[in-house]
C-alpha positions in Angstrom: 0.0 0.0 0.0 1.3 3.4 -0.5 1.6 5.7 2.2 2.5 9.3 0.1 0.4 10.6 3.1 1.0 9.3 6.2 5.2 9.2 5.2 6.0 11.1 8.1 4.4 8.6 10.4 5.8 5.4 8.5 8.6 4.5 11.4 5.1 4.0 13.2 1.6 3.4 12.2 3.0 2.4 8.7 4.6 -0.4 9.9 1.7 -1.8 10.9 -0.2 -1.4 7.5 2.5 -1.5 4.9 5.8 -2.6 6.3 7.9 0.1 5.1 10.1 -0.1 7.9 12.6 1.9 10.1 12.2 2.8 13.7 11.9 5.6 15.7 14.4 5.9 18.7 17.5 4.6 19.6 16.3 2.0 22.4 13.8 0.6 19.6 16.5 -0.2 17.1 18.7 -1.8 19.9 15.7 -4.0 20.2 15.3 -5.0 16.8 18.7 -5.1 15.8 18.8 -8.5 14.8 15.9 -8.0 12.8 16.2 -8.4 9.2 16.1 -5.0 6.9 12.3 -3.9 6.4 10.8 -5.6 3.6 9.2 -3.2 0.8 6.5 -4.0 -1.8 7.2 -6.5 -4.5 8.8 -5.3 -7.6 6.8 -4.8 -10.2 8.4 -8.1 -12.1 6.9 -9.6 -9.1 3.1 -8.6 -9.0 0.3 -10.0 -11.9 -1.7 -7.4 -12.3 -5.5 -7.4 -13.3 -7.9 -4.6 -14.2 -11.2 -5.2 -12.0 -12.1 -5.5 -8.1 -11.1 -9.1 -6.3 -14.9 -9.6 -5.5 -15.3 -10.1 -9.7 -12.3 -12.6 -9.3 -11.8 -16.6 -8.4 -8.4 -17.6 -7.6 -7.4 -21.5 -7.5 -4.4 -22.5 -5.5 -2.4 -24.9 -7.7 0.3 -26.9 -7.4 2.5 -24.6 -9.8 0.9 -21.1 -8.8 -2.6 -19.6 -8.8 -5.2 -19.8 -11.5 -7.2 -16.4 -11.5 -10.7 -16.7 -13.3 -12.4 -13.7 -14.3 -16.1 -14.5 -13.1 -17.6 -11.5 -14.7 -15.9 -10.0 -17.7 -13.9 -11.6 -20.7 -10.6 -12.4 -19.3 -11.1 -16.5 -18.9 -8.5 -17.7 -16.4 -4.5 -17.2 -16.3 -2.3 -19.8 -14.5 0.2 -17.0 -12.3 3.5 -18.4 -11.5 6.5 -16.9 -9.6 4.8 -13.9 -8.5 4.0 -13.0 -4.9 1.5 -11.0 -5.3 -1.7 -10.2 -7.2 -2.9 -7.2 -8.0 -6.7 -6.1 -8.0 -8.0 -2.2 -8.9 -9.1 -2.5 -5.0 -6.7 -4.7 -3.0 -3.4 -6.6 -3.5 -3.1 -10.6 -2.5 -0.6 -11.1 -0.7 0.6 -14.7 -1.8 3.3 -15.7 0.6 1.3 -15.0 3.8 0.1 -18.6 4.0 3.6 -20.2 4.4 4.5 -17.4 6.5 2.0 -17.6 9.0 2.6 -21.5 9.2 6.1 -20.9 10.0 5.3 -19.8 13.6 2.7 -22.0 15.9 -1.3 -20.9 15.6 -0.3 -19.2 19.2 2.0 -17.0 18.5 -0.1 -15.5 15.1 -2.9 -15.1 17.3 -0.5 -13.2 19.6 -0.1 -10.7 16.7 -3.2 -10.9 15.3 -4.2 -9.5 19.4 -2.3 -6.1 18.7 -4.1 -5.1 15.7 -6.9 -5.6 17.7 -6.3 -4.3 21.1 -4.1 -1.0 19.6 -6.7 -0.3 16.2 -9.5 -2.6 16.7 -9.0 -3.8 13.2 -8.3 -6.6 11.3 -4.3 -6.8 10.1 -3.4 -6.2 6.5 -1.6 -9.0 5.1 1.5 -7.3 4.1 2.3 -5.6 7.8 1.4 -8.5 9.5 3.8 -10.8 7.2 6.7 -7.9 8.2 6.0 -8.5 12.0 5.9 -12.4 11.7 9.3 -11.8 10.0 10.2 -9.2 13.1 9.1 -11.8 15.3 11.1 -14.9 13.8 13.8 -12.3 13.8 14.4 -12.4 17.8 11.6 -9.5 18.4 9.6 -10.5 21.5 5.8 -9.9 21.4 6.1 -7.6 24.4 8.3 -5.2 21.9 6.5 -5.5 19.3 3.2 -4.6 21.0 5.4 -1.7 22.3 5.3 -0.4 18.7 1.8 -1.1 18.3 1.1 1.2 21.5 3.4 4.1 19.8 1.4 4.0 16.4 -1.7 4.0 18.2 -1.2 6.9 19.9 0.1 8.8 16.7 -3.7 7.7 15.6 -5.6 9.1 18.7 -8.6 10.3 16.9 -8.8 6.6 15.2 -8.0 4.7 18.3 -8.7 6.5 21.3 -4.7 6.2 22.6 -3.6 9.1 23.7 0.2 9.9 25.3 -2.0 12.1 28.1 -3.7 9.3 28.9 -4.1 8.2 33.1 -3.2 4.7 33.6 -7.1 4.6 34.6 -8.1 6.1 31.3 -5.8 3.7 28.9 -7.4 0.8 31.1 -11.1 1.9 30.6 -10.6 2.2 27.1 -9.1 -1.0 26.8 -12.4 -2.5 28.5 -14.7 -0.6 26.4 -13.3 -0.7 22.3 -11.1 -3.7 22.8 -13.6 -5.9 25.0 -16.8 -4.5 24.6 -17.8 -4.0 28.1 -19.6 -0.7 28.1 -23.7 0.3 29.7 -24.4 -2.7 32.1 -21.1 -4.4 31.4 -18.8 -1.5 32.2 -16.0 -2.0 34.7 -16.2 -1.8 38.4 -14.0 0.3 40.5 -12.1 -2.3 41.7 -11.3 -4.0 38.2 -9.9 -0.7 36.7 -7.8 0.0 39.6 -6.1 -3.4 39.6 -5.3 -3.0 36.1 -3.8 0.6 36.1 -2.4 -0.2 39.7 -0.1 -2.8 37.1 0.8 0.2 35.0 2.0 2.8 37.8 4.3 -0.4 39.0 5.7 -0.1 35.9 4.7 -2.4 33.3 4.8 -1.3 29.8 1.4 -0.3 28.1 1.5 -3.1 25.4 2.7 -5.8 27.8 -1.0 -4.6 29.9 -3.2 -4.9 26.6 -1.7 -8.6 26.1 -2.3 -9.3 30.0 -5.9 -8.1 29.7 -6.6 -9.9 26.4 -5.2 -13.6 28.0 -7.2 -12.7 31.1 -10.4 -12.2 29.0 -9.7 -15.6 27.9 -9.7 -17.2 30.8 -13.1 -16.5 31.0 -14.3 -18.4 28.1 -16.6 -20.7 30.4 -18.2 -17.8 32.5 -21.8 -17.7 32.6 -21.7 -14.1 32.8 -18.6 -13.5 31.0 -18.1 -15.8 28.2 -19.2 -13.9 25.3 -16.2 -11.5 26.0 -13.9 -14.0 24.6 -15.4 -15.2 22.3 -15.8 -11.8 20.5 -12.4 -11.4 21.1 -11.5 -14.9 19.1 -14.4 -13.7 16.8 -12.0 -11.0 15.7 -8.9 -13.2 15.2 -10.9 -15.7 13.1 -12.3 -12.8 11.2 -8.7 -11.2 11.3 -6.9 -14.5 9.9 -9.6 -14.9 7.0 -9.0 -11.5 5.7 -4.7 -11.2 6.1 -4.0 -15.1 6.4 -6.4 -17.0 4.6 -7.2 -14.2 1.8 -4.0 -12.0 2.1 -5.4 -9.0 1.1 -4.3 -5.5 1.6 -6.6 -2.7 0.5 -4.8 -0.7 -2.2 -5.6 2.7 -0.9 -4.0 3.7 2.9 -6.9 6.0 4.7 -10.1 3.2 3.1 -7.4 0.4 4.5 -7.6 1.8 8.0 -11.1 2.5 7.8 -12.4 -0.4 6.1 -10.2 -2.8 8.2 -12.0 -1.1 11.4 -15.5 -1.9 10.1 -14.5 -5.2 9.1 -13.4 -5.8 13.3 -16.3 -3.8 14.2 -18.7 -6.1 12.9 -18.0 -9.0 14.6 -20.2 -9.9 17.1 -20.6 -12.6 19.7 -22.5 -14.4 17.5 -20.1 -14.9 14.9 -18.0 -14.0 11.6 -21.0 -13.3 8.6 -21.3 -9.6 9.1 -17.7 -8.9 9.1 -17.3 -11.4 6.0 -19.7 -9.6 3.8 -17.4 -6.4 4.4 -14.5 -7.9 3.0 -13.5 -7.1 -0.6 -13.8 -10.6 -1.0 -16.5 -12.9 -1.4 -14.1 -15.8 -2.9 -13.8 -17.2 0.7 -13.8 -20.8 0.0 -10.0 -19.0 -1.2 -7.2 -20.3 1.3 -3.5 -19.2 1.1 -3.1 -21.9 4.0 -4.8 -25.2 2.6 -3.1 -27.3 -0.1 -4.0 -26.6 -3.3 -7.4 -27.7 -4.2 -10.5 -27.3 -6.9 -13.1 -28.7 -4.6 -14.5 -25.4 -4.3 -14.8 -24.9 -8.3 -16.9 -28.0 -8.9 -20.3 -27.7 -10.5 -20.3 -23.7 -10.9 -21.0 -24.2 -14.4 -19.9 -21.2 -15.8 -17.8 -21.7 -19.1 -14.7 -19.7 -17.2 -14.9 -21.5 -13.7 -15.3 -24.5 -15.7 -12.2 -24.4 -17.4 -10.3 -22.9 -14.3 -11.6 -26.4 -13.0 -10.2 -28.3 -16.2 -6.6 -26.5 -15.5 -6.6 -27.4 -11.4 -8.1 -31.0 -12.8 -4.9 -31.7 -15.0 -2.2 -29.8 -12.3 -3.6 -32.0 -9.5 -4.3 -35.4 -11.2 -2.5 -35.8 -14.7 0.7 -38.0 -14.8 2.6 -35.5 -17.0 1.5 -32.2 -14.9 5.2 -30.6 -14.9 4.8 -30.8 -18.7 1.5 -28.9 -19.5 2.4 -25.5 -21.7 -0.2 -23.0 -20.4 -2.6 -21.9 -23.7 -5.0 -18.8 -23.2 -8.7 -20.4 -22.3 -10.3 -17.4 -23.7 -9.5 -18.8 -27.4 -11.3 -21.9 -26.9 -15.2 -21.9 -26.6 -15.5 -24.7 -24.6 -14.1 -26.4 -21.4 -13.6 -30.0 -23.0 -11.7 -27.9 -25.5 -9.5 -26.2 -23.2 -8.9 -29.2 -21.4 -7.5 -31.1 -24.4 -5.3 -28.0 -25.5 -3.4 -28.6 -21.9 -2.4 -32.2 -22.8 0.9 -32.9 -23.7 0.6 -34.9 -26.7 3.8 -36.0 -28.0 3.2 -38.5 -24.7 -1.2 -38.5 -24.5 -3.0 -40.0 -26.9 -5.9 -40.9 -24.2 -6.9 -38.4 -22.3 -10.7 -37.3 -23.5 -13.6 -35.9 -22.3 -17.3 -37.1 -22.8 -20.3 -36.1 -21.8 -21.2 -37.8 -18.3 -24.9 -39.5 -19.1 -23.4 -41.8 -22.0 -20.2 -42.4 -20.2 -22.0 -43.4 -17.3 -24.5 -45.2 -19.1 -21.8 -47.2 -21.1 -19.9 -48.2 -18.3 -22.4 -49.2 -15.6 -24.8 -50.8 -17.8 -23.4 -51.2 -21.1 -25.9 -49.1 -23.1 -24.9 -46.6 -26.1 -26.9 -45.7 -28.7 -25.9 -46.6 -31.8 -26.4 -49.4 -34.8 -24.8 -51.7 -33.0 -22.1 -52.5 -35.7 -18.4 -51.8 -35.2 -16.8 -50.9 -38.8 -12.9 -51.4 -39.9 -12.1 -49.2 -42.8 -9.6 -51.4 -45.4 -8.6 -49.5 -48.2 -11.8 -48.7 -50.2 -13.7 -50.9 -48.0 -15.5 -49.9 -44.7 -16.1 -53.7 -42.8 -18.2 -54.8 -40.5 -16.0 -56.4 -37.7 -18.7 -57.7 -35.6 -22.2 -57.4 -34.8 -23.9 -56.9 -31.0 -26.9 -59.3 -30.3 -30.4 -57.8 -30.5 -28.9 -54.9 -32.3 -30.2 -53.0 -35.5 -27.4 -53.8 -36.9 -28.3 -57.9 -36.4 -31.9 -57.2 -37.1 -30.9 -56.0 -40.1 -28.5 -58.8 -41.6 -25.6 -57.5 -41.0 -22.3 -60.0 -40.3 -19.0 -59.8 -39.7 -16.8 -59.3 -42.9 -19.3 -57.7 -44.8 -18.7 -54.0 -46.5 -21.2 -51.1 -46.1 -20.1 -49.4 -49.9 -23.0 -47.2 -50.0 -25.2 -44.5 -47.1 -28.3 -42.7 -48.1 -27.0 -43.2 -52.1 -23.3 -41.6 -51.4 -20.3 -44.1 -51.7 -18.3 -45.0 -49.2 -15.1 -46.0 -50.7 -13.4 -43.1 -49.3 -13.3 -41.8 -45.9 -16.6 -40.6 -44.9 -17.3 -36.9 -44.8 -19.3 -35.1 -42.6 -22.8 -36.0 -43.5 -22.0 -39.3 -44.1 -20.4 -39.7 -40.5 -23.7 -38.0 -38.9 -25.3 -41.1 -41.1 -22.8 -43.8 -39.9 -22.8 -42.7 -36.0 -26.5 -41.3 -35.4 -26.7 -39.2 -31.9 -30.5 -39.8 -32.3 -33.5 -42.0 -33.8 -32.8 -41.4 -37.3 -33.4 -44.5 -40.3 -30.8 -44.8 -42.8 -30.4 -46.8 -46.1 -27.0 -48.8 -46.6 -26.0 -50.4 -49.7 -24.4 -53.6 -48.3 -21.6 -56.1 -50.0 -21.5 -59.5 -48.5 -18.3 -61.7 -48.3 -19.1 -63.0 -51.6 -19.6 -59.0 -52.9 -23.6 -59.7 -53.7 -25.3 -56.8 -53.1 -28.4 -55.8 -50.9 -29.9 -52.8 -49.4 -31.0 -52.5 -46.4 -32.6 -50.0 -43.5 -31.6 -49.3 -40.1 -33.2 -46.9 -37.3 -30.4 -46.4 -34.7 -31.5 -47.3 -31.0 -30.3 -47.4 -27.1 -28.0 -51.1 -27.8 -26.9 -52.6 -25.0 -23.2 -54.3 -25.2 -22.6 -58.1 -24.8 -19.0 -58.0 -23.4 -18.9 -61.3 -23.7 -19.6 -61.6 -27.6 -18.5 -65.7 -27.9 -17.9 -68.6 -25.1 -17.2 -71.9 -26.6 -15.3 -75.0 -26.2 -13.6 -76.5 -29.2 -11.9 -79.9 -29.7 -8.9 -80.3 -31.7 -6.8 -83.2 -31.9 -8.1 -84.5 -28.8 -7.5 -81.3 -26.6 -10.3 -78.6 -25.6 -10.1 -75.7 -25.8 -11.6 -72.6 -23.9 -12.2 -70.0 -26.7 -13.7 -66.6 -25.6 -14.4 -63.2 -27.4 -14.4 -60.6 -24.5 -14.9 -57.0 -26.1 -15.8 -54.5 -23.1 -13.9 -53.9 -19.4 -17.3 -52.4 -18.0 -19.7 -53.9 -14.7 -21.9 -55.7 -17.1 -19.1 -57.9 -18.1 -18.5 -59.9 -14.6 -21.7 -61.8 -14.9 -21.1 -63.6 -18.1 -17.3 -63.6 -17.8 -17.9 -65.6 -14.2 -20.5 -67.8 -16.5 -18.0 -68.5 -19.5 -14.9 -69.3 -17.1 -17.4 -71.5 -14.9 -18.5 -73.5 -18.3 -14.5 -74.1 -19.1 -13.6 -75.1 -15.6 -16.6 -77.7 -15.7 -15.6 -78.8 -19.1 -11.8 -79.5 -18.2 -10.0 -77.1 -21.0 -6.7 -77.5 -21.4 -6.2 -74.4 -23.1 -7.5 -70.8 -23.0 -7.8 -68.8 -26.5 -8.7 -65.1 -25.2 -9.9 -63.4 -28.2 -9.2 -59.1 -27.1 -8.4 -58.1 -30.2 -11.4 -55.3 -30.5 -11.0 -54.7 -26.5 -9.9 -51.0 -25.9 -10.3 -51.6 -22.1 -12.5 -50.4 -18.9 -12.4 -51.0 -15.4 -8.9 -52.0 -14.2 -11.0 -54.3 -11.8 -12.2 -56.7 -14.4 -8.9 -57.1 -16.0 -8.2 -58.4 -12.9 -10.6 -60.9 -12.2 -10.4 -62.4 -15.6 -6.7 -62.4 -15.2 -7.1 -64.6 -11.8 -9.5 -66.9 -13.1 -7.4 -67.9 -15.6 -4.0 -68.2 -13.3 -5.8 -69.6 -10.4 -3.9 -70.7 -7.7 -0.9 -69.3 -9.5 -1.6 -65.6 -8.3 -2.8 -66.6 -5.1 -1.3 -63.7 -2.8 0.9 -62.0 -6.1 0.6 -58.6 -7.2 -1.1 -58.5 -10.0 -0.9 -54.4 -10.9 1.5 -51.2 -8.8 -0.5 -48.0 -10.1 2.4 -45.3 -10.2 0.8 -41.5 -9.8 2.6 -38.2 -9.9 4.9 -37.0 -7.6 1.6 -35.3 -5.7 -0.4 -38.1 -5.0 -1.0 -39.1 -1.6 -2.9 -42.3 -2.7 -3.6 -45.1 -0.3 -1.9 -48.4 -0.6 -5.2 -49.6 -1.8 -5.4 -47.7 -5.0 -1.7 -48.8 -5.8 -1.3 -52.3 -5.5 -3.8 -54.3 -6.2 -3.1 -57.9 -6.1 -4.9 -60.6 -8.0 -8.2 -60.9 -6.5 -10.4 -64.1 -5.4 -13.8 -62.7 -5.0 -16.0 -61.0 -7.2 -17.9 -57.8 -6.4 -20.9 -59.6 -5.2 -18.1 -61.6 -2.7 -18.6 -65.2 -4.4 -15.3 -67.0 -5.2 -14.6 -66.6 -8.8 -14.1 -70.0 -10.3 -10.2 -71.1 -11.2 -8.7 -72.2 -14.4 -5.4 -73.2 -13.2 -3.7 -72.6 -16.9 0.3 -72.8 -17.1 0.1 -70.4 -20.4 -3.0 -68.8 -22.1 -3.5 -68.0 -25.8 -4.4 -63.9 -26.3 -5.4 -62.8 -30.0 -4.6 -59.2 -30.2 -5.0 -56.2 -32.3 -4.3 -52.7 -32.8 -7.3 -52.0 -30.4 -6.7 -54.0 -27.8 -5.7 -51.3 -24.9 -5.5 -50.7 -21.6 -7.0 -52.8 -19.2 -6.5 -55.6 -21.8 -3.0 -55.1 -21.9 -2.7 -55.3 -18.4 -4.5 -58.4 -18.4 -1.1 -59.5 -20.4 1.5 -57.9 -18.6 -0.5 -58.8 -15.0 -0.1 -62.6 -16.3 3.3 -62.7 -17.6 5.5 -63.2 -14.7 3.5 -66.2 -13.4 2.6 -67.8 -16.9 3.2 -68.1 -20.7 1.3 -65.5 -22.2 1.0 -65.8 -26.0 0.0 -63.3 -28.3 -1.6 -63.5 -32.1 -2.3 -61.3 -34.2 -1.1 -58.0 -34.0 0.7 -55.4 -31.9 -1.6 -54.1 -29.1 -2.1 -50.6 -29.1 0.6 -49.6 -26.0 -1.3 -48.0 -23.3 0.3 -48.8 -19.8 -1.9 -45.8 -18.1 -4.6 -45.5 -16.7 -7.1 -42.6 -15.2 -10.6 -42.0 -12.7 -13.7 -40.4 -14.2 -13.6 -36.9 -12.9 -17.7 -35.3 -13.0 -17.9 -31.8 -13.7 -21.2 -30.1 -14.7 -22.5 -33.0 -16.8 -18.5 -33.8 -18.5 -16.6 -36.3 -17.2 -13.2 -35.6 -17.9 -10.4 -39.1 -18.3 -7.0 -37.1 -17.3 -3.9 -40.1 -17.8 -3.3 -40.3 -13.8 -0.9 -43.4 -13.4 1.0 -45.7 -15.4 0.7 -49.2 -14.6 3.8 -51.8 -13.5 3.6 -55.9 -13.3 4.6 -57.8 -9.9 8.0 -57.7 -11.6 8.1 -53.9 -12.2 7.5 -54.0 -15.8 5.3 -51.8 -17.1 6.2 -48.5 -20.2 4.9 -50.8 -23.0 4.2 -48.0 -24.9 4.8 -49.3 -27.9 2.4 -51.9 -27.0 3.3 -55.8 -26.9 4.7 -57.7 -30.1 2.8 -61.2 -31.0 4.8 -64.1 -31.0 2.6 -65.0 -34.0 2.1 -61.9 -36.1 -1.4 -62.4 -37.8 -3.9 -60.4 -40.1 -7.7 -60.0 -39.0 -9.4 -62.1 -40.7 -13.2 -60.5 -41.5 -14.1 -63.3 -44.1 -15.0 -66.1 -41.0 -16.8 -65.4 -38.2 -15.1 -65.6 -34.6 -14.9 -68.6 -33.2 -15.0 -69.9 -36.3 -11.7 -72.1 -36.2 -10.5 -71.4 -39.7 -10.8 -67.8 -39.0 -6.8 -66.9 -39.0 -6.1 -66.0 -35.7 -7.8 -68.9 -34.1 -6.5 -71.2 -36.3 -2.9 -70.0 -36.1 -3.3 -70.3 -31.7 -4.7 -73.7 -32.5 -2.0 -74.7 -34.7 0.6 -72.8 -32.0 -0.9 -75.4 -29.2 0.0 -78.8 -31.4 3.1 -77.4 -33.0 4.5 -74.8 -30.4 5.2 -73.1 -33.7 3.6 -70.3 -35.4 1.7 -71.4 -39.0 3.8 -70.2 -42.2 2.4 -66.6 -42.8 -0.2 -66.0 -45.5 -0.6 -62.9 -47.5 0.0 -59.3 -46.0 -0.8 -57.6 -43.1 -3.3 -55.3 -42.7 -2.2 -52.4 -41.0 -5.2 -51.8 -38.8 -5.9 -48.1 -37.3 -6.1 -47.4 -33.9 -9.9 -47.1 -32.1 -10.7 -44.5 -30.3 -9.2 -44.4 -27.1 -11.7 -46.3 -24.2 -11.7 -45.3 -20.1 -9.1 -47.5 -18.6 -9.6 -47.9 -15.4 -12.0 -46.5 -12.0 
């Protein structure tokens, strides 16, 4: 604050509102001589500035900084690093109060905090009360510094009723009246002055008396008669360490400072805080220089600004690569999701992604999207059908795997699809379209479909095949999500009964889901293997404080519902991957691989050894990469995703489980041979899905 008026006063009273230092006689400076030079206001280098009041303002403690949301104008939000203070057109935040004040014990800041009262009646400013905490940590005892105090206030008489001509008697009664409200029926007896005052003509100092008659107020606090004098008095500190601690704020202009800070005290009644709050210049009070950072206090204010000041907290709090993020201005992005994806660091996140929460949560808890219920491969000219869901449109209509939608509404699909023909592909409502379809045999037909709310079969195909006298166990698992434990429990139950020697899991379209799955299905195959091992370490950033539960999980024996999940008992299991198998399925393979032989078909998976939480904010769930995921023998960074051992083309002109279908044929053939077959024709070179929630 600057103090162009009351300079001639600054080895006083300005101390105690700006901290501009210096004192003012020779005894005083012996006192403080160990005391550090006076601090001065930041440089300007030092200071963010912005152009409105604080009260139009949100500010987000972060783990880098403060994010500052303009909440009423145009501004959007700006991530302020290195700075120690903010500046407002009313006040200036303070931001190193908060580890200031917590390097001395809740006592002794109180103790402080007392003298603004007892001496001004007012709450502190943040920036003189951050000099005298340094003053104080210097060597300065409170008695001095309360001397001080009693020396500005006097300079102040007209403000605080101090006066040098005071009596003992007088500075006593004034004491009882501004400082502790007792005044009318509560005023002080005789007797009660006397003994007081009696203290000062002994000799005691006139600060050491206020902080004698403040702690003896205290002692009160379980009077019948006198308990609400301190509890006005602790009224005043909490109201006084919400305004300089918690908020830091110093008003910008010295004279409404002094006054404004007086009101603010004044206001406080035995009741409590809320009259004093609404004073403040503030009314962002869930705002703590003190607490860790947090965004609690942004979620569901579904503003477009606070939401993406929430997006940015999201990512500095939760996201893996959070050092890494290059700040982009908010304001040249219309949306939050938007925002929130120009924050990732690419060269490293392909997964993160945002959705809107209703369909996420519908697709995960009950497997329900609306759709066709088709999933498509684009092969050169050809867009395939890879596989059909049961009671679909999609199987109402005819459709199989392998066959080739060429035409939509009369347009040709034999190049990528364009806008219009998307919308047509991937309805977001009830809308009938007309395909021209090309069956394996490229006859022609045309059919209709009317997209509706499908629900998934994550278990697409259970069957046990014979070949050359051994069974086999052959499963097409497509979706990590709740609905999936049912009839995965139900498929391994009917191998275990039937005596398999072999597993064939077919993930080769399974972009992953719930991290929990991957490891049931991962135990039911190993069995009495895993009994006890670790089947996944989560690794978060250097922040996380997470609990040894959401870290290691080892391989679990129970399902949700608590029943045992039935054992396979397999030395080695056959996996047919793809390009879109991801995530939780991958961690089904690295989770089995130190305790079994793990062998892969088909193609490389898709390398995706993180994982994330759904995050809900007003209606968008955000998916921020929050861990990467190790095996029980620390292997995890499979970026690159895992190599086959028998490199394999999809094969849409069979059906799955069909067993000349190439990938289940070659993992047959691997299980008699312990070869792979001779490789026919070329590989495919499949593209990527889009990515799929890894893990809760």
């Amino acid at each position: 604050m600057r103090m162009t008026r009351l300079s001639l006063i600054c080895p006083l009273f300005a101390l105690l509102l700006t901290a501009c230092g210096g004192e003012s006689a020779v005894s005083d400076a012996q006192r403080l001589a160990a005391a550090p030079a006076p601090i001065s206001a930041p440089a300007p280098d030092e200071v963010q500035v912005f152009p409105g009041k604080r009260d139009t303002y949100l500010i987000t403690p972060i783990s880098l900084g403060f994010v500052v949301t303009d909440i009423a104008g145009n501004l959007g939000s700006v991530t302020v690093r290195d700075k120690k203070a903010i500046q407002f057109l009313d006040v200036r935040v303070n931001l190193e109060i908060g580890a200031l004040a917590k390097s001395i014990t809740e006592a002794q800041l109180n103790s402080l905090i007392d003298l603004y009262i007892g001496f001004f009646n007012r709450v502190p400013d943040a920036d003189g009360l951050a000099y005298w905490i340094r003053q104080y940590k210097a060597g300065a005892s409170l008695d001095q510094i309360a001397d001080h105090f009693y020396r500005a206030a006097i300079v102040y008489s007209a403000q605080t009723g101090y006066s040098s001509a005071m009596t003992p008697e007088e500075f006593v009664e004034i004491i009882y009246k501004n400082v502790l409200g007792r005044s009318g029926s509560a005023t002080p007896t005789a007797t009660e002055v006397k003994y007081w005052a009696d203290q000062l003509k002994a000799g005691m100092p006139r600060g050491v008396l206020l902080r004698s008659m403040l702690a003896s107020a205290r002692s009160f606090v379980g009077d019948l008669t006198w308990a609400w004098v301190p509890r006005i008095l602790d009224n005043k500190v909490k109201a006084s360490n919400l305004f300089a601690v918690s908020q830091g704020l110093n008003f910008n202009d010295a004279v409404q400072g002094m006054t404004q800070s007086m009101a603010i005290a004044a206001a406080v009644d035995v009741t409590g805080t809320t009259q004093a709050n609404n004073l403040m210049p503030s009314k962002d009070l869930a705002f703590n220089l003190q607490t860790a950072p947090s965004y609690a206090a942004l979620s569901e204010i579904c503003v477009p600004a606070v939401e993406k000041t929430w997006a940015r907290a999201h990512l500095d709090e939760q996201y893996l690569w959070y050092r890494e993020v290059v700040e982009t201005s908010n304001t040249a992005y219309s949306t939050p999701t938007a925002y929130f994806d120009s924050l990732l660091v690419k060269a490293k996140d392909k997964f993160s992604f945002t959705s809107p929460q209703a369909e996420i949560d519908a697709y995960f808890g009950s497997g329900k999207s609306f759709s066709y219920g088709y999933s498509l491969l684009r092969q050169g000219t050809r867009l395939r059908v890879l596989f059909v869901e049961p009671g679909s449109p999609a199987e109402s209509a005819g459709l199989k795997r392998g066959e080739t939608l060429a035409q939509v509404d009369g347009t040709s699909l034999a190049q990528v699809a364009n806008e219009v023909q998307f919308a047509a592909l991937y309805p977001s409502k009830a809308e009938t379209h007309s395909f021209d379809v090309l069956d394996v045999q490229l006859k022609s037909r045309t059919i209709s479909m009317t997209a509706a709310t499908v629900t998934k079969s994550p278990v697409l195909d259970s069957q046990v095949l014979t070949d050359n006298g051994r069974k086999f166990g052959y499963m097409v698992f497509n979706d990590h999500i709740a609905t999936a434990e049912a009839p995965l429990i139900a498929a391994m139950t009917k191998f275990k009964d039937a005596a398999i020697d072999d597993l064939i899991l077919d993930l080769r379209y399974n972009g992953g889901g719930y991290l929990y799955i991957a490891n049931e299905v991962a135990s039911m195959i190993a069995g009495n293997r895993v009994t006890d091992k670790v089947f996944e370490k989560l690794l978060y950033n250097d922040k996380s404080t997470a609990s040894p539960a959401l870290t290691t999980a080892n391989f679990y024996q129970y399902s949700t519902t608590a029943a045992r999940l039935p054992s396979l008992n397999l030395p080695r299991v056959f996996v047919l991957t793809g390009s879109r198998t991801c995530s939780a399925s991958e961690s089904i393979i690295n989770g089995l691989s130190p305790f079994l032989q793990v062998i892969l078909v088909g193609e490389n998976t898709c390398g995706k050894p993180y994982g994330f939480r759904q995050r809900n904010n007003c209606k968008t769930a955000y998916f921020a990469i929050q861990f990467s995921g190790v095996n029980a023998a620390g292997v995890g960074d499979y970026v690159n995703g895992f190599a086959p051992q028998c490199k394999v083309s999809d094969d849409l002109d069979h059906a799955l489980g069909n067993a000349a279908e190439s990938r289940l044929s070659a993992a047959l053939y691997y299980a008699k041979n312990a070869a792979c077959p001779a490789p026919s024709g070329n590989l495919e070179n499949l593209p990527q899905g889009a990515p799929q929630p890894a893990v809760e």
